[in-house]
MIGU-402636 format. One record per residue: x, z, y of N, C-alpha, C, O, CB in turn; chain. Coordinates in nm, 2 decimals, padded with zeros to 4 digits, m for minus. Glycine has a CB too. Example, Ala and Ser with C-alpha at 12.3 -4.5 7.8 and 13.67 -1.06 7.14 Angstrom:
# residues 2
[[01.32 00.78 m00.57] [01.23 00.78 m00.45] [01.32 00.78 m00.33] [01.42 00.85 m00.33] [01.13 00.90 m00.45] "A"],
[[01.28 00.71 m00.22] [01.37 00.71 m00.11] [01.29 00.79 00.00] [01.34 00.80 00.11] [01.41 00.57 m00.06] "A"],
END
This chain:
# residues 148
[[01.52 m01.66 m03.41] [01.49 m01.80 m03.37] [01.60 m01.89 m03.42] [01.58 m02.01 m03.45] [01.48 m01.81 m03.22] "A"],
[[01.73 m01.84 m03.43] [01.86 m01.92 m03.47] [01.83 m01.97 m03.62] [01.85 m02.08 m03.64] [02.01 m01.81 m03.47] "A"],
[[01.77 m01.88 m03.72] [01.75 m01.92 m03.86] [01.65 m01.98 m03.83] [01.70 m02.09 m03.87] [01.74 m01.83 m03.97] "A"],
[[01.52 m02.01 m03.78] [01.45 m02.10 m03.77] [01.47 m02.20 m03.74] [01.37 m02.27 m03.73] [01.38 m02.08 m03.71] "A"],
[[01.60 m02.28 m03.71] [01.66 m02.42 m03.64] [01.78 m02.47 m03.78] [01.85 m02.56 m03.80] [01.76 m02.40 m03.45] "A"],
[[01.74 m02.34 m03.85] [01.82 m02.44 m03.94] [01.99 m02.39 m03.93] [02.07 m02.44 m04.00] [01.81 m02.62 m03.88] "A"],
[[02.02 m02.27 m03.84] [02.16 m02.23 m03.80] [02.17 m02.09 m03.90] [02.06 m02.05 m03.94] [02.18 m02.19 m03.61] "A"],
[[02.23 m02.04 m03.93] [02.26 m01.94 m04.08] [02.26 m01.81 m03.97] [02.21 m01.71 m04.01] [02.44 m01.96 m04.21] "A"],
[[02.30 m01.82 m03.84] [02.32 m01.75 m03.77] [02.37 m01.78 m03.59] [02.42 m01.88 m03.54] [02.39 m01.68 m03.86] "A"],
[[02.35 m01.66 m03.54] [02.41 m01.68 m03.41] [02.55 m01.74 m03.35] [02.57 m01.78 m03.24] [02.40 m01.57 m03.37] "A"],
[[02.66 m01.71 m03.51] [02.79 m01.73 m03.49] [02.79 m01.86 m03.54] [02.90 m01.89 m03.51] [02.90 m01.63 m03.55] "A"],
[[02.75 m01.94 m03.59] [02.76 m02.05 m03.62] [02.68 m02.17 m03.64] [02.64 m02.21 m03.74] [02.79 m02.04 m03.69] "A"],
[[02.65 m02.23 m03.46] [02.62 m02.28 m03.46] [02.67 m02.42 m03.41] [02.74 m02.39 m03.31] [02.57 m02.22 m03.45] "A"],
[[02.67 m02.55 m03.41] [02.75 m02.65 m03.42] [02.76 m02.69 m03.24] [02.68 m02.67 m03.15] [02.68 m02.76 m03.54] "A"],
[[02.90 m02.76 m03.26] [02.91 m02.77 m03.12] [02.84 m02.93 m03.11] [02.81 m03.01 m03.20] [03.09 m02.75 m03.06] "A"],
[[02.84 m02.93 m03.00] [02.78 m03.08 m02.94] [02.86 m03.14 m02.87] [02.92 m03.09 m02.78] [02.65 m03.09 m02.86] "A"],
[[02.86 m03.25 m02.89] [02.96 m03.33 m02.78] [02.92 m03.45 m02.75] [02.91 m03.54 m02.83] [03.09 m03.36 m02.82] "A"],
[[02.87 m03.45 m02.58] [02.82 m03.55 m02.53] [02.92 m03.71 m02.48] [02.89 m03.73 m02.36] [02.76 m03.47 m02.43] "A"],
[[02.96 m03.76 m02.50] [03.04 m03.89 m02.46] [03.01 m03.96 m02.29] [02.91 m03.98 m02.22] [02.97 m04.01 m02.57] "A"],
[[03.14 m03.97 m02.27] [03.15 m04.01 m02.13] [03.01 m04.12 m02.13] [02.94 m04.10 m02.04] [03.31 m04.07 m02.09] "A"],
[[02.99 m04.20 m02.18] [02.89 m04.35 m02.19] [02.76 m04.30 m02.23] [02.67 m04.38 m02.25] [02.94 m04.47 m02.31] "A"],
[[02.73 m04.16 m02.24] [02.62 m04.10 m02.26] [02.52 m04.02 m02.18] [02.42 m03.97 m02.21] [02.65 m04.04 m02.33] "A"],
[[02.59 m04.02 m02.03] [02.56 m03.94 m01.93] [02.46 m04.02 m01.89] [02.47 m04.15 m01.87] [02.66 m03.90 m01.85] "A"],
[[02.31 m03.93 m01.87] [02.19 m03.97 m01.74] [02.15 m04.00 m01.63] [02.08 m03.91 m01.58] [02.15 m03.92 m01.72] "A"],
[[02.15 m04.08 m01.57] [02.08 m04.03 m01.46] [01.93 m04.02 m01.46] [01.85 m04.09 m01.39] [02.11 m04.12 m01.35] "A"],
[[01.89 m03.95 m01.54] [01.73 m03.88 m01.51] [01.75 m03.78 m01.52] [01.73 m03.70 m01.61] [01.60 m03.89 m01.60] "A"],
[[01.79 m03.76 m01.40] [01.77 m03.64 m01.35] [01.76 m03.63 m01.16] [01.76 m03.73 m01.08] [01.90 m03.56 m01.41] "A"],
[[01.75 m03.45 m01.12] [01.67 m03.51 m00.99] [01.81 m03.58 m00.90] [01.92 m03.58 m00.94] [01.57 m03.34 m00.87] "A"],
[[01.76 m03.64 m00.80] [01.89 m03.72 m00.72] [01.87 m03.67 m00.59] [01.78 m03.59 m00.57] [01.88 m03.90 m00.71] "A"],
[[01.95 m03.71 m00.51] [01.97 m03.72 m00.34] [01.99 m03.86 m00.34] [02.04 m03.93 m00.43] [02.10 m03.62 m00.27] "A"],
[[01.96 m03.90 m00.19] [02.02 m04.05 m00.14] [02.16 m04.05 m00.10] [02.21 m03.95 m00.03] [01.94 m04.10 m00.01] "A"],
[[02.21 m04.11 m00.12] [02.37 m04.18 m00.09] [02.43 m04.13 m00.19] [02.56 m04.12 m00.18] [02.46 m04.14 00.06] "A"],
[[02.38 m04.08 m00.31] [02.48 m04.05 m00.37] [02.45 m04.06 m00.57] [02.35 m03.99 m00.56] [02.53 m03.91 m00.29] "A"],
[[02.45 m04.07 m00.67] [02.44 m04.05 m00.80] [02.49 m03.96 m00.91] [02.60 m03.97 m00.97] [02.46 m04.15 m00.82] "A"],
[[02.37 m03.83 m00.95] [02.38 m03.77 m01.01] [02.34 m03.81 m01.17] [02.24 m03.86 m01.20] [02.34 m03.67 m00.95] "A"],
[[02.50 m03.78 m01.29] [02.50 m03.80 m01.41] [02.46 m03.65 m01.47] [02.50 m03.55 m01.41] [02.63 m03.87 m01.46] "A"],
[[02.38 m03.63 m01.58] [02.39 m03.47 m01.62] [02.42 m03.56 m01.75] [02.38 m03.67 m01.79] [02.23 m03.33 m01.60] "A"],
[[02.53 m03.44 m01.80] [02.63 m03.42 m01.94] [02.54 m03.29 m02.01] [02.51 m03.29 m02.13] [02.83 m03.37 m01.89] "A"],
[[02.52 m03.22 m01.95] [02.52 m03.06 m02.04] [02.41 m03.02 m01.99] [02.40 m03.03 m01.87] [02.65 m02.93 m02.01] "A"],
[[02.29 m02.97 m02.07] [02.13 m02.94 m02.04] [02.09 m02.91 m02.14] [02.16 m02.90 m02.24] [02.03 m03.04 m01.98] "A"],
[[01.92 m02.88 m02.13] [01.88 m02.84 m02.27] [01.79 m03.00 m02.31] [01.74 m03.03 m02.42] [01.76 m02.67 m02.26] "A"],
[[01.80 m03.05 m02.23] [01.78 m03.22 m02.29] [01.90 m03.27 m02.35] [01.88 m03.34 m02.45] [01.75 m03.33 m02.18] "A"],
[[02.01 m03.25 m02.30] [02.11 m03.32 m02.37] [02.16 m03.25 m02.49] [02.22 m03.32 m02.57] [02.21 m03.35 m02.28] "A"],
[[02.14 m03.14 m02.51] [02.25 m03.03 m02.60] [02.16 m02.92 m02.63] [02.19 m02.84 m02.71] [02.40 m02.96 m02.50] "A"],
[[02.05 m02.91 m02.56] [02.01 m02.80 m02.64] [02.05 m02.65 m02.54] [02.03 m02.54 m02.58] [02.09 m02.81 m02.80] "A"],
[[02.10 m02.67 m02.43] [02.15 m02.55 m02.32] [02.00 m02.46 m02.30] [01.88 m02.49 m02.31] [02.22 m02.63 m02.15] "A"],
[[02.10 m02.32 m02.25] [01.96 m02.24 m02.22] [01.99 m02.24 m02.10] [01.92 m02.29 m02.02] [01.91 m02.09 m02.29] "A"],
[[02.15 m02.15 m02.06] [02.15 m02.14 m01.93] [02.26 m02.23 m01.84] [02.32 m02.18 m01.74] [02.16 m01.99 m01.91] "A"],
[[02.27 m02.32 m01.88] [02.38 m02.41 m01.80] [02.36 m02.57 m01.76] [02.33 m02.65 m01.84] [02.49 m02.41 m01.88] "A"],
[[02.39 m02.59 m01.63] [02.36 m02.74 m01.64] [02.48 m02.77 m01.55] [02.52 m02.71 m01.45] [02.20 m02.79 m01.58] "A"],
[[02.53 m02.91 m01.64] [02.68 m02.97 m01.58] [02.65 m03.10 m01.59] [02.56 m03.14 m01.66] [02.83 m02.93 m01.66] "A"],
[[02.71 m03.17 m01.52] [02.70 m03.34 m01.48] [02.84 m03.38 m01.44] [02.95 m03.35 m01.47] [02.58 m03.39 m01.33] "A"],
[[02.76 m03.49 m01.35] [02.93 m03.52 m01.23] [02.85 m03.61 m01.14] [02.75 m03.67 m01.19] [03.11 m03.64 m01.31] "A"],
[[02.87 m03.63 m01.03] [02.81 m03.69 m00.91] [02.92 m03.80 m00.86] [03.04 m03.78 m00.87] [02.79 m03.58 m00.79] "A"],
[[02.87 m03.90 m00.82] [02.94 m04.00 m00.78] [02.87 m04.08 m00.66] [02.76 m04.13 m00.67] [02.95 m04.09 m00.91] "A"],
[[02.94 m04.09 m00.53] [02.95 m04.10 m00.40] [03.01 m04.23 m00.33] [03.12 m04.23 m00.27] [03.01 m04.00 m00.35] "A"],
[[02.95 m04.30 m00.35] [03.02 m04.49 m00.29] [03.12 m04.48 m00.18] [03.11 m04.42 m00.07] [02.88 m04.60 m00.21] "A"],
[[03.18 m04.54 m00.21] [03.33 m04.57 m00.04] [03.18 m04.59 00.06] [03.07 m04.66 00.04] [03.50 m04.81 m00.05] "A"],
[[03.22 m04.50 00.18] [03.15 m04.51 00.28] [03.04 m04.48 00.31] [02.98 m04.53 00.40] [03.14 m04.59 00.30] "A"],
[[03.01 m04.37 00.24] [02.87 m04.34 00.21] [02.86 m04.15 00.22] [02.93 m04.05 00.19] [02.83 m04.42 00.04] "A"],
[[02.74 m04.18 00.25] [02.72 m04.04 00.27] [02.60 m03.95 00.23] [02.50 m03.98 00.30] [02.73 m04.02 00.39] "A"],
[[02.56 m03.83 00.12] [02.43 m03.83 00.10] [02.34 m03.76 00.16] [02.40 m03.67 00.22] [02.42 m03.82 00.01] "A"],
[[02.22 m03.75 00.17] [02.12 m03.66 00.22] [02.16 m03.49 00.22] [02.23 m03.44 00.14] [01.99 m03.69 00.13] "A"],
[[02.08 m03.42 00.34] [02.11 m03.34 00.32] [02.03 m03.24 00.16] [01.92 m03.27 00.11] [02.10 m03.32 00.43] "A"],
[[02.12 m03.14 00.13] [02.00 m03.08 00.01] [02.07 m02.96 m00.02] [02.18 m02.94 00.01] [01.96 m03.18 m00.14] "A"],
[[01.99 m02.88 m00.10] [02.04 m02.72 m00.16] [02.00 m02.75 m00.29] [01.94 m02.85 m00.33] [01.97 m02.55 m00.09] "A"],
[[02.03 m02.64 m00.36] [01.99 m02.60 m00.54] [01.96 m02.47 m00.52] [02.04 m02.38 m00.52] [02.14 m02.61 m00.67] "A"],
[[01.83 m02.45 m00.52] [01.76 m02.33 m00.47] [01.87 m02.24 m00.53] [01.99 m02.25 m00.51] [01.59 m02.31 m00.53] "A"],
[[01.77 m02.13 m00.63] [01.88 m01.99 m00.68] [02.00 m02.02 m00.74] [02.08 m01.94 m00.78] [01.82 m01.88 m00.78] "A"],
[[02.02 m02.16 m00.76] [02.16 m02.22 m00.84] [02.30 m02.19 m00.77] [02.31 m02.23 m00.66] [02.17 m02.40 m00.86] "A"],
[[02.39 m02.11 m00.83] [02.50 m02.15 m00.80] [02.59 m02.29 m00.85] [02.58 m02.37 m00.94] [02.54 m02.06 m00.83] "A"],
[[02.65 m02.28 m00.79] [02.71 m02.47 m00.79] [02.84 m02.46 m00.76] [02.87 m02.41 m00.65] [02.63 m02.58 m00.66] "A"],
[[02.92 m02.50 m00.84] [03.04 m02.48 m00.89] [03.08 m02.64 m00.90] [03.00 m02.72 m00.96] [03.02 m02.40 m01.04] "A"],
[[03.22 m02.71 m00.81] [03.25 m02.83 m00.77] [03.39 m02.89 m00.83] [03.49 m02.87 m00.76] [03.24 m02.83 m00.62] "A"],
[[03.41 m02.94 m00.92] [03.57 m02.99 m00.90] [03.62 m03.13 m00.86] [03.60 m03.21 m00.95] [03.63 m02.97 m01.01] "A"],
[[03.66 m03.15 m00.80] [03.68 m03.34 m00.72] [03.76 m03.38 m00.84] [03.87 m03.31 m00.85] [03.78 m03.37 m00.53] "A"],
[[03.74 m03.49 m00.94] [03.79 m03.56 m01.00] [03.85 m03.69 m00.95] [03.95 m03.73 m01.01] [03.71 m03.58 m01.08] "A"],
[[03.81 m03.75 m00.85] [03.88 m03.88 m00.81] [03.83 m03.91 m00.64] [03.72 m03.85 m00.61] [03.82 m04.02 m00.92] "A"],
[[03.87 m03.95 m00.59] [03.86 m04.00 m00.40] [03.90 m03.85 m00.31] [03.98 m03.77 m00.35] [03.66 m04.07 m00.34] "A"],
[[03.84 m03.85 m00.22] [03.85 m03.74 m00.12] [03.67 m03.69 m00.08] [03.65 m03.73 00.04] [03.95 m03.82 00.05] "A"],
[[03.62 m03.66 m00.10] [03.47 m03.64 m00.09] [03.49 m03.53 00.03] [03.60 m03.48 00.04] [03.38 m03.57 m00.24] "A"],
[[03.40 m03.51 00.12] [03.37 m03.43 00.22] [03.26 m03.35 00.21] [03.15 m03.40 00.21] [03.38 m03.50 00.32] "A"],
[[03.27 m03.16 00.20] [03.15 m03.15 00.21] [03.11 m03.08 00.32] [03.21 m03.03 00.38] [03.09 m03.11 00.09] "A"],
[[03.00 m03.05 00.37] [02.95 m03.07 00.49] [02.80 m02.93 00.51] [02.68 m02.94 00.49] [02.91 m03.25 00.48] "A"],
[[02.88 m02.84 00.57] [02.76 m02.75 00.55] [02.68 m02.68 00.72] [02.67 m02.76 00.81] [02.83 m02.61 00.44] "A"],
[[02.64 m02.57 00.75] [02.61 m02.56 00.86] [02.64 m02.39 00.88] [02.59 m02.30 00.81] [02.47 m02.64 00.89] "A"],
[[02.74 m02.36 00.98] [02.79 m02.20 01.01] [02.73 m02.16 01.16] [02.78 m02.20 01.27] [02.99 m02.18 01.01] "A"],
[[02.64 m02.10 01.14] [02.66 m02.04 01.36] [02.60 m02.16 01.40] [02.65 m02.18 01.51] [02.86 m02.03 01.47] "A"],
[[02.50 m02.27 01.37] [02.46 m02.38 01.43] [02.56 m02.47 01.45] [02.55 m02.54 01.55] [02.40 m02.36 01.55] "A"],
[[02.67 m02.49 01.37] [02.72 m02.58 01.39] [02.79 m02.63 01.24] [02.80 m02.56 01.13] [02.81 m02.57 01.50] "A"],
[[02.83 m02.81 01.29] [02.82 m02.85 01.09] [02.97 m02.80 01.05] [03.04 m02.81 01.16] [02.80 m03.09 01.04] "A"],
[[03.04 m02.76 00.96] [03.17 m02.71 00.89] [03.13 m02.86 00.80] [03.03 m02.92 00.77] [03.18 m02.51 00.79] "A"],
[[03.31 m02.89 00.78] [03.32 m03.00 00.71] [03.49 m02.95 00.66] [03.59 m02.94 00.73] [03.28 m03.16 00.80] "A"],
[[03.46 m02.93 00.48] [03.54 m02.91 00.39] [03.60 m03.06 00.37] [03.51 m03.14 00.33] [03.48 m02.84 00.27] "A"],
[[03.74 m03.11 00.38] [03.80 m03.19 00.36] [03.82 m03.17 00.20] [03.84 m03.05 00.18] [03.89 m03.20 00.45] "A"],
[[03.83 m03.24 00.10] [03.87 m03.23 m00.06] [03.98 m03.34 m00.10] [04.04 m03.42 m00.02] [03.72 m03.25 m00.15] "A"],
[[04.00 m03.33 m00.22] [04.11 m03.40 m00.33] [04.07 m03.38 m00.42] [03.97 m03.30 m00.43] [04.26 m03.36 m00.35] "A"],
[[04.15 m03.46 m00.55] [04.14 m03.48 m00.62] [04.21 m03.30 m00.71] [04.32 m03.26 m00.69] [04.19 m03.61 m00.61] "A"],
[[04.13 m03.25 m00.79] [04.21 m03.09 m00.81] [04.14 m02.99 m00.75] [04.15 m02.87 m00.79] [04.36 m03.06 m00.75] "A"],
[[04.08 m03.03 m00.66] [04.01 m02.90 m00.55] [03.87 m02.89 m00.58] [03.80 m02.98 m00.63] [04.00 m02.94 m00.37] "A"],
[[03.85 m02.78 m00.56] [03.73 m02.67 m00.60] [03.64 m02.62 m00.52] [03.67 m02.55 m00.42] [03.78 m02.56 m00.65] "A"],
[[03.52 m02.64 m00.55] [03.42 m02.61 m00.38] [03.32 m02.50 m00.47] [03.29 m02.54 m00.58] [03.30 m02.80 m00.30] "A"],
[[03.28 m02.38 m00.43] [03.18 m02.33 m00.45] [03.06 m02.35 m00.36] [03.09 m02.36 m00.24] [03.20 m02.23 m00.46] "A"],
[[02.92 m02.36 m00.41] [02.83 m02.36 m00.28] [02.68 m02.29 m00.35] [02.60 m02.33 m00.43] [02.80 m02.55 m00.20] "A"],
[[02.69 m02.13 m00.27] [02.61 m02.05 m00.29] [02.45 m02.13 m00.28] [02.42 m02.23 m00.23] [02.63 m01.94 m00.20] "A"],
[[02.40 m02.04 m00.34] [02.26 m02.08 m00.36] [02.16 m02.07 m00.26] [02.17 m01.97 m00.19] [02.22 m02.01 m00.45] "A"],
[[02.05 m02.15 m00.23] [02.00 m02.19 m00.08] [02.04 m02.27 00.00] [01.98 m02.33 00.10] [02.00 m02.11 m00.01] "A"],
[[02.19 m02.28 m00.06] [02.32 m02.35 00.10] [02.24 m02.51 00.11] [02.22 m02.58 00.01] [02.58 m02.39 00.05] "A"],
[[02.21 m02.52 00.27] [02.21 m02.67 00.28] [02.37 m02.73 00.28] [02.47 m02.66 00.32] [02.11 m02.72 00.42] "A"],
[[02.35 m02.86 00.24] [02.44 m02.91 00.23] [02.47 m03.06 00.21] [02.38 m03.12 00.15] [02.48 m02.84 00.17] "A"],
[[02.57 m03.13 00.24] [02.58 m03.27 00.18] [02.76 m03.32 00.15] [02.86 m03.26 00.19] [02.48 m03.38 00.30] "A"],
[[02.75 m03.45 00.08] [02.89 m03.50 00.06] [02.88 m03.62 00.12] [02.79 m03.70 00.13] [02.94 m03.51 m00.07] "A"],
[[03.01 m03.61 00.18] [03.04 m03.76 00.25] [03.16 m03.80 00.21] [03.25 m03.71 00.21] [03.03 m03.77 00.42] "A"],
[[03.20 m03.94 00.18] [03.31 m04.01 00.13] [03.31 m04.12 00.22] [03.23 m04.22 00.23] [03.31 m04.05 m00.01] "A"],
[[03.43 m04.08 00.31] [03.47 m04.19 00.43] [03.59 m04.27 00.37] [03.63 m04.38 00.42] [03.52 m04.11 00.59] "A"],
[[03.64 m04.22 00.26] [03.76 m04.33 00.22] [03.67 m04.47 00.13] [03.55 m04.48 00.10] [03.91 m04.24 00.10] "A"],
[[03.79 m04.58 00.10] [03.75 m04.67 00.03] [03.72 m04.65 m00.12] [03.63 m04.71 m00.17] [03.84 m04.75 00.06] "A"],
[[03.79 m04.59 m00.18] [03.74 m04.52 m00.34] [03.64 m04.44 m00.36] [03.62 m04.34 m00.30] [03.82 m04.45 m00.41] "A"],
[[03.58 m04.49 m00.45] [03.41 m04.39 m00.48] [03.49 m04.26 m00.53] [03.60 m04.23 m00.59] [03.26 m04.47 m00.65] "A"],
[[03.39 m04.17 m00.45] [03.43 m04.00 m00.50] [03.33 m03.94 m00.62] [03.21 m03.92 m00.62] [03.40 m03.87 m00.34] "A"],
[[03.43 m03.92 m00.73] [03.34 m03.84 m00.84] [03.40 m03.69 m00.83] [03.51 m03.64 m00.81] [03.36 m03.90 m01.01] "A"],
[[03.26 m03.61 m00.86] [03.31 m03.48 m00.92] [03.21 m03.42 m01.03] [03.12 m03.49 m01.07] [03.33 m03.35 m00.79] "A"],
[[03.22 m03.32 m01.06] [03.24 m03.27 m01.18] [03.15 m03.15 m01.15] [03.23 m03.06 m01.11] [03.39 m03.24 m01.23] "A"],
[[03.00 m03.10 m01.15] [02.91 m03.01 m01.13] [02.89 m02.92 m01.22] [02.81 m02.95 m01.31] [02.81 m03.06 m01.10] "A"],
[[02.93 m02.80 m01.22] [02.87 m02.69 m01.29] [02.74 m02.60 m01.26] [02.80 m02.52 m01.34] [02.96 m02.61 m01.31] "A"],
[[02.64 m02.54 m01.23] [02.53 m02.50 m01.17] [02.49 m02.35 m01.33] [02.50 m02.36 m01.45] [02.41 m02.67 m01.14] "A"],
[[02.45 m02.24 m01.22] [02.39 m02.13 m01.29] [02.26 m02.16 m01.39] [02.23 m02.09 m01.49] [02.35 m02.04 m01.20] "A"],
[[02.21 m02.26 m01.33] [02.05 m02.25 m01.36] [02.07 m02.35 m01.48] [02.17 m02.43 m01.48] [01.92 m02.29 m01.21] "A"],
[[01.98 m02.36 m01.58] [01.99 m02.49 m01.67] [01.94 m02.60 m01.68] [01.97 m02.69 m01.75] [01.98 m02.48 m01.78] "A"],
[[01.82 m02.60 m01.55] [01.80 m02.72 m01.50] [01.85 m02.77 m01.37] [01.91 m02.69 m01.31] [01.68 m02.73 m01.49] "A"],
[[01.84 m02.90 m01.32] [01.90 m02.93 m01.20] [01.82 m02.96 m01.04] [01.77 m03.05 m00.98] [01.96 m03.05 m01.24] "A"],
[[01.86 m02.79 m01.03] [01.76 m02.80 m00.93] [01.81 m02.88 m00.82] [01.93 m02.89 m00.80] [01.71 m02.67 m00.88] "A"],
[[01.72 m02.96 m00.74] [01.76 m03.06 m00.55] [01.67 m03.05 m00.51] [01.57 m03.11 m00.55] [01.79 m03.23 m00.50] "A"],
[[01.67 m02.95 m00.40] [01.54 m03.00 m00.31] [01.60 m03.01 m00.14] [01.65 m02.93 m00.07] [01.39 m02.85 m00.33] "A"],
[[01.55 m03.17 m00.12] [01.63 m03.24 m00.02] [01.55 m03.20 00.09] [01.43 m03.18 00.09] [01.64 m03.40 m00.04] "A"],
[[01.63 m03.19 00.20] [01.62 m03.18 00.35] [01.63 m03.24 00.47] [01.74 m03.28 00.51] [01.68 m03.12 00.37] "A"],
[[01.54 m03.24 00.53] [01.57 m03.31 00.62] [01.67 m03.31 00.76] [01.68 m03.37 00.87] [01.48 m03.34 00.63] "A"],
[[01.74 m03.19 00.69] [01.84 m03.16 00.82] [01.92 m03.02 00.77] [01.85 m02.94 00.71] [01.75 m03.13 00.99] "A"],
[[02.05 m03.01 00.80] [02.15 m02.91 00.73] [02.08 m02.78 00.86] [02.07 m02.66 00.83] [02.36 m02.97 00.73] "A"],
[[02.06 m02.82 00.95] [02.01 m02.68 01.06] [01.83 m02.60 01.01] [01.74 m02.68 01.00] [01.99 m02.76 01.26] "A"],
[[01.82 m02.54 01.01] [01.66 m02.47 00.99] [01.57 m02.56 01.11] [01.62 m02.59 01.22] [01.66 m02.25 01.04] "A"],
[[01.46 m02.59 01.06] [01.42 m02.67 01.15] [01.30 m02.57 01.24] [01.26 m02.47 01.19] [01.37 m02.79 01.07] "A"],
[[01.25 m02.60 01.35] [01.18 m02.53 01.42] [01.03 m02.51 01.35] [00.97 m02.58 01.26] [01.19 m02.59 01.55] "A"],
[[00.99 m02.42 01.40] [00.83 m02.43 01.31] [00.74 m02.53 01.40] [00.72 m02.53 01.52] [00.73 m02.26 01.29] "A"],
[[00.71 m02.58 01.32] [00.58 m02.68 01.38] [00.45 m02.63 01.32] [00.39 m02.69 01.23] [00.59 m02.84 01.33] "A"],
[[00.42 m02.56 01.36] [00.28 m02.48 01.34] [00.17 m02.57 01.42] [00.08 m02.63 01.37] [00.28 m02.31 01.42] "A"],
[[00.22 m02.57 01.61] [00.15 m02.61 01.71] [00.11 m02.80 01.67] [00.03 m02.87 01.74] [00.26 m02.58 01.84] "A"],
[[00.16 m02.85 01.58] [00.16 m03.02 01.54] [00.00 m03.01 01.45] [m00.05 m03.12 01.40] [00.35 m03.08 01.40] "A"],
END
């Protein structure tokens, strides 16, 4: 398939480089907060990787949500972001910086909250090469409503 695109081979194929002023937001979102994707098979041609950066307003906090079988891979580029998950029925809240590194297994509900005055960006790496969100309406399992 590599000689069919025009590449001589598997080892040589050209790198891509996407520009900070080039980043999307079409892609899926959560509320309170704005996802850019950098690295996809829309942007670059990716099979198995999808990277962005998320950006979180002073004071703001976003919906809850998971990335189904994605692993999700975090690095805080700028503010203090908070993330916010649920252990034993109760919410755990990861304090962050600027340098710090969050993993969040796949399924995990979860959300970010930025209580300081500087918008919080970070830097998203994910297993899967699309961007999976599928938002929640609550970080706890909700009861079955069958009886409704």
């Amino acid at each position: 398939m590599t000689q069919q695109q025009g590449f001589p081979d598997d080892w040589h194929q050209p790198l891509r480089h996407v520009r900070a002023g080039e980043l999307s937001a079409e892609t899926a979102q959560t509320s309170g907060m704005t996802r850019h994707e950098a690295i996809s098979a829309t942007s670059v041609g990716a099979q198995r990787l999808w990277m962005g950066e998320t950006r979180v307003p002073p004071h703001t906090g976003s919906g809850d949500h998971h990335h189904g079988d994605s692993e999700t891979a975090i690095h805080v580029l700028r503010g203090h972001p908070v993330f916010v998950f649920a252990e034993h029925g109760e919410e755990v809240r990861l304090q962050t910086g600027p340098g710090d590194y969050v993993f969040v297994p796949p399924y995990t509900p979860h959300r970010e909250e930025n209580l300081g005055a500087e918008e919080a960006v970070v830097l998203i790496a994910r297993s899967s090469q699309e961007a999976i969100v599928v938002n929640l309406p609550s970080l706890l399992p909700q009861p079955d409503r069958a009886d409704d």
